[in-house]
N, C-alpha and C positions, 0 to 999 in steps of 0.2 A: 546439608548442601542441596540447592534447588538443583537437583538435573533434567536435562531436556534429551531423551535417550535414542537416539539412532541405531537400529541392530542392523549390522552392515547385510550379513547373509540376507535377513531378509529382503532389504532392498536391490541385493543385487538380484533375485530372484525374480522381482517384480521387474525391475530393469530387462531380463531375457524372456521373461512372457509378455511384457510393453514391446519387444524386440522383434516378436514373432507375432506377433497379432499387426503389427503394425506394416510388418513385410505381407502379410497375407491381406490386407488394407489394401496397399500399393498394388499387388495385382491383381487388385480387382476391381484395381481404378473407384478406389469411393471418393466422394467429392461430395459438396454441400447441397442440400436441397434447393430446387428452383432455380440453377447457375448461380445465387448467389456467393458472393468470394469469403471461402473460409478464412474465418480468423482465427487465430488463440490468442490470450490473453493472460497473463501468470497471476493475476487478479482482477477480482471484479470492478478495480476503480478504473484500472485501464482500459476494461471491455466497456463500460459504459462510457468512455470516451471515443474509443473506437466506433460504436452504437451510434452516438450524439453525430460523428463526422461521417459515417458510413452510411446510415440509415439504413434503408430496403436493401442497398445492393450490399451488404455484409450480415456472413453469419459470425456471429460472435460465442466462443467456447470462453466460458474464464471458469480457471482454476481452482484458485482461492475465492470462495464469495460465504464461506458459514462464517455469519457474525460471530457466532459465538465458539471457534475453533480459536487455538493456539498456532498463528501462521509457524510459529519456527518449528510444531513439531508434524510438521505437515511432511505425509511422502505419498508421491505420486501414485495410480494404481494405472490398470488398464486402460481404464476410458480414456485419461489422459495423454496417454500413448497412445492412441488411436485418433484424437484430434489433431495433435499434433505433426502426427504423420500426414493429413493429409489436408493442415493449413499452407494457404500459401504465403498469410504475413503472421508474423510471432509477435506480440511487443510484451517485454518483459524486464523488471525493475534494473537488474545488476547489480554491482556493490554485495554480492555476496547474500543477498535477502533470498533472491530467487534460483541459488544456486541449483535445484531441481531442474530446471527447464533445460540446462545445458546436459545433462543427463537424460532427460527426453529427448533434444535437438539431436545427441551423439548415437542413440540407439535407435534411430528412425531417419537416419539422413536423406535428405532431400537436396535435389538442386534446383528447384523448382519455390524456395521456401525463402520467405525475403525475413531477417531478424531485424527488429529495432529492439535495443538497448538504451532505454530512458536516461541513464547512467552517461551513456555518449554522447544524449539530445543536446544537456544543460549543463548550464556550472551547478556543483555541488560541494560540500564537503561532506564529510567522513559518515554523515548521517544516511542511511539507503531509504529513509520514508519520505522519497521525493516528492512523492503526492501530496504531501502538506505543503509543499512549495510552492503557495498558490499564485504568486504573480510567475512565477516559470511554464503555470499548465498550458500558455497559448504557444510558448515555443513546443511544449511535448506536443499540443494539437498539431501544429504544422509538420514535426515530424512523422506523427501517424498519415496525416494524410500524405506525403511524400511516399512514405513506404505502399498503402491503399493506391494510391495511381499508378505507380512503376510498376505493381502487382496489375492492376485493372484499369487501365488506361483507357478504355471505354467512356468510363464513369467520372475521369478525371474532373469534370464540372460541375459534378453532384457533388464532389470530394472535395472542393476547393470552398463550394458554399458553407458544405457540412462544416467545415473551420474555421471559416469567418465568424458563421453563427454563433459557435462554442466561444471564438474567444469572445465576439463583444458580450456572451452570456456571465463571462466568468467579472464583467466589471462591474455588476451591484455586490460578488462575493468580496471584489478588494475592497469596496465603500464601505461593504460591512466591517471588514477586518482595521483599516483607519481607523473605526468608531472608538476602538479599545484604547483604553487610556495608558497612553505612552512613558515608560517605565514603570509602571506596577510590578511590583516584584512577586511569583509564581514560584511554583516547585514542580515536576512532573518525575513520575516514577521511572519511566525511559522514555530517551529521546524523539520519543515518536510524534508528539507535536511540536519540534525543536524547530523547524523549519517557521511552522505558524506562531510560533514565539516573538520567533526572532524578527519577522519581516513586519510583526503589528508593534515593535518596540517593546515587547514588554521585559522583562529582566528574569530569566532563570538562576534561581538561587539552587537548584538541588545540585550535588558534586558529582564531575565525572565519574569517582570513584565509586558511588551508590549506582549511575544510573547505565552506565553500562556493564557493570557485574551484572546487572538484573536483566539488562536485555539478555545478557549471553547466556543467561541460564544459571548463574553459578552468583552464590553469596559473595555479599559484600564484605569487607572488614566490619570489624567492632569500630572502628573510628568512622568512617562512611556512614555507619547506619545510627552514629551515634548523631554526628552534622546532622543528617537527616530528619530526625527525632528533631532534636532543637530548634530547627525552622518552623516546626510547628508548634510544638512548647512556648515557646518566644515571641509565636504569633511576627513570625518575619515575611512571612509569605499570604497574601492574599487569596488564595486559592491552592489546590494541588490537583495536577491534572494525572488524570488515575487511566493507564492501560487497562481497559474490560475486559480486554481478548487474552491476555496472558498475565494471569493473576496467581500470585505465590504467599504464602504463608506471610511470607515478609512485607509484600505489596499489600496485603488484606490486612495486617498490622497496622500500616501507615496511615488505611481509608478513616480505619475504626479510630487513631488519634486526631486523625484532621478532623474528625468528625464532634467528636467531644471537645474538643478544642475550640471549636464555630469556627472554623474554618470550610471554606466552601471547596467541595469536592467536584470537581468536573470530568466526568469519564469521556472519553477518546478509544478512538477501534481503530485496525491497520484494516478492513475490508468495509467494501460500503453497504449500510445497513438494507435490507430488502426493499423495494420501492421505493426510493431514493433517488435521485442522480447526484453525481458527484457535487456540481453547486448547491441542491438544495441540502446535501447530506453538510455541508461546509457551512453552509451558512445555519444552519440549528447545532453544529458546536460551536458558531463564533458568539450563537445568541447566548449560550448557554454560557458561556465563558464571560463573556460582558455583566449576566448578569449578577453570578458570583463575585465579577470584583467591585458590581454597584451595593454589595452589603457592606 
């Protein structure tokens, strides 16, 4: 059985020295360098959002940003707790992805501390890798910058451009994402590019049953991973788009048959690759996706 292991003691532990570092914080009035307006950010796709609309006048903390960590077995330490104590906007996913932050939020309270919840921004459904949602990122843009001016009202006209900018940036990433050819039938190991699946038309064959056992940590059935197997035996799917960031015996099983099989592998990440911005990080997997299913 794949487990993803939480030791409770120790997080509560971390949780009361996040508690008390961040009270000792608070009276001592820390605040971000240069007056600029502290942010946090529960990953790095969102701080580079916040970044792109904030510019000079935002310092941006993000949480999540090692490509090559396992987001869900992520637990907060100190430092984290200490940003967060003395952010005054939060933006963080919801939907249970970034259940950490409300655990920082409750052991460092502020009133002074404005939350956005991406989760609240947009419609969604059941899937929390809203960030793949890419015609929805100019609505999350507007919501950041709402929360950045109620925070810094100052800067409200920096903040207003800074979101214009972003969204008319994000429309060669939809031009690109149209280009994919509409119903091509895919497979993805978990739901995490489900959103950019689903919005370029293309057709997910892999079964609930396979792809969220694997998100959640915990083996699938024998019949799930049997379906699963098959779509690629069968040569039903075009592609399989392979999670890099949390990879299991079973996931590493499927790379190695899609691969012997000529089936074209496309890997996807839940944080954005180093030197990056979110459009350019989106548009070199749409390219990468396109070109897989041009074999």
């Amino acid at each position: 059985m794949i487990t993803r292991i939480v030791i409770v003691r120790r997080a509560m532990a971390r949780i009361i020295l996040i508690s008390a570092l961040a009270l000792a914080l608070v009276a001592c009035g820390g605040s971000a360098r240069g007056g600029a307006l502290p942010v946090v950010a529960s990953t790095n796709v969102y701080g580079d959002l916040v970044r792109q609309i904030g510019g000079r006048h935002v310092a941006v903390t993000s949480i999540l940003s090692n490509p090559n960590a396992d987001p869900h077995l992520f637990e907060p330490g100190a430092a984290n707790g200490l940003a967060v104590a003395r952010a005054r906007v939060v933006v963080q996913n919801g939907l249970g992805y970034d259940a950490f932050m409300t655990k920082l939020e409750h052991a460092t309270s502020s009133s002074k501390r404005r939350v956005l919840v991406v989760a609240d921004a947009i419609p969604h459904t059941s899937n929390p890798h809203l960030w793949y949602d890419i015609p929805r990122m100019p609505q999350v843009a507007a919501a950041i910058a709402r929360e950045l001016i109620a925070a810094d009202p100052a800067h409200a006209r920096a903040y207003r451009a800074g979101q214009r900018r972003f969204a008319a940036s994000v429309a060669p990433v939809l031009a690109a994402l149209h280009t994919l050819p509409v119903g091509a039938p895919v497979a993805y190991t978990e739901q995490v590019p489900g959103y950019l699946v689903q919005d370029a038309g293309l057709r997910n064959l892999a079964p609930e049953s396979f792809t969220i056992q694997i998100e959640e940590g915990n083996e699938p059935s024998a019949g799930a991973l049997s379906a699963m197997n098959a779509l690629l035996t069968g040569h039903k799917v075009r592609a399989l788009l392979y999670n890099e960031q949390a990879v299991s015996p079973i996931t590493s099983s499927l790379r190695k048959l899609a691969q012997r099989e000529g089936i074209a592998v496309v890997p996807v990440a839940e944080t954005l690759p180093a030197g990056l911005t979110y459009q350019r990080w989106q548009l070199r997997q749409i390219a990468a996706l396109k070109r897989a299913l041009a074999r």
